[in-house]
Structure formats: structure tokens, C-alpha cells
N, C-alpha and C positions, 0 to 999 in steps of 0.2 A: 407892279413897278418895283424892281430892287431898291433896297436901303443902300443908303451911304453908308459909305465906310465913316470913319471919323477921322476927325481932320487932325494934324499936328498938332494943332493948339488945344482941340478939344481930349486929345489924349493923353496930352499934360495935366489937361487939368484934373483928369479922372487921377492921374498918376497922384495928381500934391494930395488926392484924399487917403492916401493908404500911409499911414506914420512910415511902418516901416520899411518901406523903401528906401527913404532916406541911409539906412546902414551902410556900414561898410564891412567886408567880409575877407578878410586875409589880407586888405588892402585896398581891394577894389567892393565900386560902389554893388551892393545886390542886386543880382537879376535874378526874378524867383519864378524859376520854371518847372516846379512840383506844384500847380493847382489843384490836378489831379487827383492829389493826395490831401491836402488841405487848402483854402485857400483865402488867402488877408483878407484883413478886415480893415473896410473903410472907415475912418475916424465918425463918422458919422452914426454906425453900427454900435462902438465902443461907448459912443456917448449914451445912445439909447438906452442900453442895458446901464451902467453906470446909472444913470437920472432916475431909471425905475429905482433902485437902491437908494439913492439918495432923497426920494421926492416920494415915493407913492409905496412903498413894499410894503405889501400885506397879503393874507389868505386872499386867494379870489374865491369867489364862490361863496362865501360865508363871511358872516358876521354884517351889521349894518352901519359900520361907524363910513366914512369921508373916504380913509384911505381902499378901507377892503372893497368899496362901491370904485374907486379911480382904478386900481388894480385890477380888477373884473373885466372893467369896460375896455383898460388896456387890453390883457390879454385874451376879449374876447375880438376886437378890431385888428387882431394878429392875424386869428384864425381868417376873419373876413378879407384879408388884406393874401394870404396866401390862395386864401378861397376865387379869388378876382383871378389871381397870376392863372391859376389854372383852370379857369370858368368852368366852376364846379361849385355847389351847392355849400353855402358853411359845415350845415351837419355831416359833408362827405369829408370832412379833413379831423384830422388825428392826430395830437401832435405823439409823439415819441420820443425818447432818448438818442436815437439813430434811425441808419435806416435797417441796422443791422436787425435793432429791435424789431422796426417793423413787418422785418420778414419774416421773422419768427412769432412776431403775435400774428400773422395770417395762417402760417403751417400751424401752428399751435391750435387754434380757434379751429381748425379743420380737422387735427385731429381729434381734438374733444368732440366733435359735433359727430365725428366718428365711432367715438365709445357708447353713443345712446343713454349715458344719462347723467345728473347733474346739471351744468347751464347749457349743457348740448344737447339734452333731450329733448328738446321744444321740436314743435312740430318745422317751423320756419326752416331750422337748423340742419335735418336730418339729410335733406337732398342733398346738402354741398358735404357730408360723409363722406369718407375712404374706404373700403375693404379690398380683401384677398382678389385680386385678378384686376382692378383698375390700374390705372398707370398716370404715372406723374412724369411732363416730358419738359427740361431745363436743355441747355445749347451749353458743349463745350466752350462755350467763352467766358463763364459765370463768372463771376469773382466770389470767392467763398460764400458771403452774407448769401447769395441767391442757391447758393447748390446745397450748403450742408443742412439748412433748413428742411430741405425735402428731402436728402437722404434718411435724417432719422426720420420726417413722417413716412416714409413707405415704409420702414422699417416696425414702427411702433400701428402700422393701419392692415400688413401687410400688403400695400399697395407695392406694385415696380417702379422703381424709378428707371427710363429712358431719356436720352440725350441726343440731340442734332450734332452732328459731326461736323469738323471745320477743315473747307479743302487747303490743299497747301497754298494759296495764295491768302488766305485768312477769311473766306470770307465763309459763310456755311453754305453747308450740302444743303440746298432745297429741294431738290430731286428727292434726297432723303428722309428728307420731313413733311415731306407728302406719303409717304411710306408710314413711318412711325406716327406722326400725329394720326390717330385712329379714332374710333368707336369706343375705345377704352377709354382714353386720353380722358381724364377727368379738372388734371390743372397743366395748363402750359405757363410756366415762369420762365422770365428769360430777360435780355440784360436791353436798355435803347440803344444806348454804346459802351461798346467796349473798353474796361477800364486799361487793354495792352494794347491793343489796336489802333484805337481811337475810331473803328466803323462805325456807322449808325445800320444798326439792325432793319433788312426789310422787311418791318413790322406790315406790310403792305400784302404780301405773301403770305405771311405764316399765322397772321391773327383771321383771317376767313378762316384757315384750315383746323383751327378752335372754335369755335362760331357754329362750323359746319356739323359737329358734333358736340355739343353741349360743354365746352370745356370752360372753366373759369383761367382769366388770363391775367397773369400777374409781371408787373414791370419793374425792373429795375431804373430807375430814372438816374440816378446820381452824378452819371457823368453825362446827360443832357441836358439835366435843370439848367445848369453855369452857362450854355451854349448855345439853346434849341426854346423856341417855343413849345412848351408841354401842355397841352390841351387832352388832358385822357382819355374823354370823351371819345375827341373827333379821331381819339387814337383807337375807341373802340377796344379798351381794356377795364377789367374789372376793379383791380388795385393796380396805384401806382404810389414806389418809393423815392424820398431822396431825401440827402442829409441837408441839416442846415450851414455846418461846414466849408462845404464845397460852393456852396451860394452864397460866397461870401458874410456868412452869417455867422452866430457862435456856434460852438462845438457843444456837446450835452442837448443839440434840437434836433430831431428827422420829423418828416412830415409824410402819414397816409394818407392817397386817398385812397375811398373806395365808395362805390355805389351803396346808395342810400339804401336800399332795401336788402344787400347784402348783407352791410356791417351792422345794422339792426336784427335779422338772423346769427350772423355768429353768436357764438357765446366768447363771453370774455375770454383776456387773455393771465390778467391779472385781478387781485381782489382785493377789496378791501372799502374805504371810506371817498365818497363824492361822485360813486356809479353806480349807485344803490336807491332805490324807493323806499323800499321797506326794509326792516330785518326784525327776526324773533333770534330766540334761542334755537331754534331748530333751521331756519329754511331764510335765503334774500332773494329780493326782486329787483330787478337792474334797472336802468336807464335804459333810452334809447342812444344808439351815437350822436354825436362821438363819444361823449361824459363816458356810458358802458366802458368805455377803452381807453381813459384817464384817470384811474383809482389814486389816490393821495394826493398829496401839494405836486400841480404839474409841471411842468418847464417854464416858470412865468418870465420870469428875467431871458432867458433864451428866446422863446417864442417872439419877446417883443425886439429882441435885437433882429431876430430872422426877419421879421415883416418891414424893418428898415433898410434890411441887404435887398428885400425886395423890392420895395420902393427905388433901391438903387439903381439895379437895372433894370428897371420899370421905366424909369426916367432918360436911362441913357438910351434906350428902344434895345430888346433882346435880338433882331432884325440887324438892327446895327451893331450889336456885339458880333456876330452871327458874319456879317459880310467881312469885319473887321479882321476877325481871328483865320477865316477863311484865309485870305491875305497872307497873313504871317503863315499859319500851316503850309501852305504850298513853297513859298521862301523856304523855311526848315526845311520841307520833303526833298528838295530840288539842291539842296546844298549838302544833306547826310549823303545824299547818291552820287555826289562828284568825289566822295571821299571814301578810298582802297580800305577795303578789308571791313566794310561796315555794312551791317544788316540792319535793313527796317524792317519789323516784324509786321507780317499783314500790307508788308507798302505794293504788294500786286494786284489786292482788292479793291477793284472799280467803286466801292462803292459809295456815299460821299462821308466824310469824315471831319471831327472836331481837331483843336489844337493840341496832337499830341500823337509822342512819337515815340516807342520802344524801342531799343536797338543794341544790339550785340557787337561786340568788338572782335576781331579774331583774334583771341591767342593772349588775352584781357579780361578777367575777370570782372562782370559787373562794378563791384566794390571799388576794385582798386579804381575803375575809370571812375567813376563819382567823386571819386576824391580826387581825382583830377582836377573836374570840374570846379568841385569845391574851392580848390586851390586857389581858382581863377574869380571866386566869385558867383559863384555861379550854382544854385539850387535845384537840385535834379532828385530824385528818388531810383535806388538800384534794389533789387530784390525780383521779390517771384508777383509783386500788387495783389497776395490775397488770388491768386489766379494762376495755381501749379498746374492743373490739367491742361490750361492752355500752353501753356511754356514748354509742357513736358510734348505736347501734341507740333510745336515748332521743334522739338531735342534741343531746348539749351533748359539749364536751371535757373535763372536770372536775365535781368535787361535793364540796362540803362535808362529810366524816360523819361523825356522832356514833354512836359505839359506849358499850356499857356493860360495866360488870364487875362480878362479884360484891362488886364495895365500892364502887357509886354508890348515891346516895342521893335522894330526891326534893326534895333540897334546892339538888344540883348539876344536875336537869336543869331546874327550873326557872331557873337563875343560865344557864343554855343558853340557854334558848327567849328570855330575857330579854337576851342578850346578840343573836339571832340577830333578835330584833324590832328591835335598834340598829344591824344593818348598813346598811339604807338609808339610812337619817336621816346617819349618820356621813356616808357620801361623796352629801349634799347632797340627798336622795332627801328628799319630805314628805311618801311616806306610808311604811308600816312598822310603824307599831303595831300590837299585839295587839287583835282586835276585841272 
């Protein structure tokens, strides 16, 4: 049975939870269509973190007084609470700094387990190695966090890095990733959805074709978490990332997962105090995960703001986020396409996609249109998103994009398409109107 969308009133009310929406920006009221890039925080979130500071802040993990036992239990009902969203094991979650980090403690942890010795020499460890002649295979559509992690590990394993190619409708070469994913193919990383696109990857396709040869499969979640039900499991991937950011949550949280018997092989990523058993002077013994892969005071105050962004749209159903946004994306799609001289990047790829929309103006610089927008109110993000190979694989160096959030409304994407039809005309252009 499909979910409901949300009704008018109930999407007010999600609206009154986000302070600042209330702003006004050049004059008019904010329409904030950069999610993508980060995305608000509901007063509810704010209060959370907040309360921990004011009520309960201490070490977790140590010490026996009142507060460092309330802090503990806080941030251990975080983990459990992200652990639920993604019906996954508490010991398979990780918290992070981002997700950027946690791509990098995966490459990292693989390449150590690589070099044969130190916390990578363990028996456990040695299988998920790199060396000379294996291959790492990532999809032109990474967004940096997912590609340059693996460029330096083949670099530093001499393993090759290969990559799926993306036809000109945006969507990837499978044909060709039936080719390349091989017998070598030792880690397939690669994006849910695209952060220029906005496709959702046929993870359906290309995770057998890792499976099929012992590959470990690593996900980029970031721009799914906000949108999509993420169950990694039933995704049948090894690791998965995402920031706590973008899920409405604070900034300084990402969150791993990864299968229990893997992240208990790797070896750390970082070192130091509260992932440790033992230590001498000479030699340390680790934890099992997650702890192994949270050395120092960890994201306490974050963590527990994340686990309330979760509870957010926990509550509102991600099903109903999900039909809701659906709705508006296609409005957006169908209103960029009645207006001359405007590229949606990837808008000929069938295949089903989140609330957002990259788009080129002819004969208009990214930049300058953004500041169009701006003018009008209106929050967008212009650049390359962390994702040149892709832009450069469309020929342009930049793109305007409009993302959504569980609190836009069809009244800001229109105040969009209306503003994005007055970018020509503004720098002198006479055509530009909406046909």
C-alpha cells in the first residue's frame, strides 16, 4: 500500500518545527532549497543537544558519578536509536565526525590490513588486504568523500582503481560494469544517490555483480538517508555512510555501518584512549566495534542531537517523506523543462530519483544565477558539489541545484522555477520565459 503524502496542515506543522524558516532574506520570506548540502535543524534537535550541555555533560564511558552514568546511557541510546532506523545491530554502528571520515577510516583500515603488520596483521584482517593487480571499482558519479579515498589506497596498496562510466542521459554504463566488475574487483564503493543528479543508483544490478566475486561493497548513503528507507542489510552491502547533517541532525556526526564481523577484523583507524583493553609500554589490545573505532571523548552532544533528527522522521514515516518529496520533485522537473535555455543534468535518466535538481543556464554562469536566486530569497547551492568528474563527464564546470527537504512546499518551488525563468532576462538575455 503507498504512503500518504502529507497533508497541508500537517506540513505546516513540520514547517513551525524548523526556527529558521521564519527568516527573511533580501526581503522575502526563506525558501531553503540547498538540503543537499546541509540541511535545518528542527527546534527539537537544537533543544536536545542544548539539554545535554545544560543537564547531563560529562565523559561517557568512564567515571561512576550521576552525570558520566546519564551521559553513557544517553549516548549509548543514540547509537541504538540510529541502530533501529537502520535495522542493523548496535555493535554495527560507528559514530564519526562525517561521512567524509568514515570513508576514509574504511580505505584506511584496508590499507593497513594491507601492509601485514601492526593492528593489521591479525589473522582476521589479512583477507580484506589490497596488493599489486587487485582493483578497486568506484562510478563516475562519486562525490569526492567516495573517490579520493580510494585513489590513494590503490595508490599506497598498488591496487588499480577502475570506474563505471555514466551514459549521457546520466544514468551508468551497466553493460559496462558487467565488464569491469571482475574477478579482481576486490572493493566496489559507490554513491545510493547521486549528489548532481539526484538518481538512485541500481544497486539491484551491480551489488550481485560484487557478491558474484568476493568483493566488499561500500555505500555512500548521504544523499538517501534524508529521503529513502536505508536498511543495508536488505541492501546487501558491507558498509554503509551518512552524515548526520543532511538528516537533519548536527554537523561534527556521520554515522558507519558495517557488518559485525568485518569491523571487528579491520584494524583501527585511529588510536589512542577508550578502544583499548590493555596497554604496556611496548604493544595495545583493542576493543571489539564499535568502541575499536571511537578512540577519545566521542561526538556525545552530536550523536544525541542525530538520534532526535531520527526520531523526527521516524515519526513523520520516511514512506511519507519519500511520496511527499516525490510530488514536489516532479512539479520542479516539469516546470525547469518549460523554461528556454535550461539544462537538467541527468533529467533523461529513467531512473527513480530524490528531490533535486542540477541545472545549467546557457550563456550564465552557475554563480552569477545563484545570486539571482538569492536575490529573490531563495537558497540554492552553485559549484562543482564535491563532484568534478561528473560535471566534467556533462562539459560544463558548475551547476545550479535545487534540492528539497521535508519542509518545502509547492509554493517555494514554484517562487524557484520563477525565479530561475528571470535569470536570462536579469543579465540582458530576451528569451527566458516559461513557455
Amino acid at each position: 500500500m503507498t504512503a500518504a503524502p502529507l497533508t497541508s496542515a500537517e506540513l505546516e506543522g513540520v514547517r513551525a518545527q524548523f526556527p529558521i524558516l521564519a527568516r527573511q532574506v533580501n526581503g522575502h520570506p526563506l525558501a531553503y532549497l540547498d538540503s543537499a548540502a546541509t540541511a535545518q535543524k528542527p527546534l527539537r534537535v537544537i533543544e536536545a543537544e542544548s539539554a545535554f550541555y545544560r543537564e547531563s555533560n560529562a565523559a561517557v564511558h568512564r567515571g561512576a558519578h550521576t552525570l558520566a552514568g546519564e551521559a553513557t546511557e544517553l549516548y549509548e541510546d543514540a547509537r541504538r536509536t540510529i541502530a533501529a532506523l537502520l535495522a542493523v545491530d548496535e555493535n554495527e554502528v560507528v559514530f564519526t565526525s562525517h561521512a567524509t571520515e568514515a570513508l576514509n577510516l574504511v580505505a584506511y583500515a584496508l590499507g593497513t590490513a594491507s601492509l601485514g603488520r601492526g593492528a593489521g596483521a591479525s589473522a582476521a584482517a589479512a583477507p580484506y588486504g589490497l596488493h599489486a593487480g587487485d582493483e578497486i571499482v568506484v562510478t563516475e558519479l562519486e562525490h569526492h568523500a567516495n573517490l579520493i579515498p580510494w585513489q590513494e589506497l590503490a595508490a599506497r596498496t598498488g591496487a588499480t582503481l577502475r570506474f563505471i562510466p555514466v551514459l549521457d542521459d546520466g544514468a551508468l554504463d551497466l553493460d559496462a560494469a558487467a565488464t569491469i566488475i571482475g574477478e579482481r574487483t576486490r572493493v566496489l564503493a559507490l554513491t545510493h544517490v547521486s549528489n548532481v543528479t539526484g538518481g538512485v543508483t541500481p544497486l539491484e544490478h551491480l551489488v550481485p555483480l560484487a557478491r558474484a566475486v568476493g568483493a566488499l561493497v561500500v555505500l555512500d548513503a548521504c544523499q538517501s538517508a534524508p529521503h529513502l528507507t536505508l536498511h543495508p542489510r536488505e541492501l546487501d552491502v558491507d558498509i554503509a555512510v551518512f552524515s548526520g547533517h543532511k538528516l537533519y541532525g548536527p554537523t561534527g556526526i556521520g554515522v558507519l555501518y558495517g557488518r559485525a564481523a568485518l569491523l571487528d577484523a579491520l584494524p583501527p583507524f585511529l588510536y589512542g584512549g577508550s578502544m583499548i583493553t590493555t596497554v604496556t609500554m611496548e604493544r595495545a589490545e583493542y576493543l571489539p566495534a564499535p568502541q575499536r573505532f571511537e578512540p577519545g571523548t566521542p561526538r556525545i552532544a552530536q550523536a544525541i542531537g542525530l538520534a532526535e533528527a531520527v526520531r523526527f522522521v521516524t515519526e513523520i514515516g520516511l514512506d511519507r517523506i519519500a511520496v511527499t518529496e516525490h510530488a514536489l520533485t516532479e512539479r520542479m522537473l516539469a516546470g525547469l523543462a518549460r523554461i528556454p535555455h535550461v539544462r537538467v543534468l541527468g533529467a533523461e535518466n529513467p531512473a527513480p530519483r530524490v528531490g533535486l535538481a542540477s541545472i545549467v543556464v546557457d550563456d550564465v554562469h552557475a554563480h552569477d544565477a545563484g545570486q539571482v536566486l538569492d536575490e529573490a530569497g531563495i537558497a540554492a547551492r552553485v559549484g562543482h558539489h564535491c563532484a568534478q568528474p561528473l560535471h566534467r563527464r556533462f562539459g560544463v564546470t558548475a551547476s545550479l541545484r535545487l534540492s528539497l527537504g521535508v519542509h518545502s512546499t509547492a509554493d517555494e518551488v514554484d517562487r524557484a522555477l520563477e525565479a530561475v525563468a528571470s535569470i536570462r532576462p536579469f543579465f540582458g538575455f530576451t528569451e527566458g520565459a516559461p513557455a
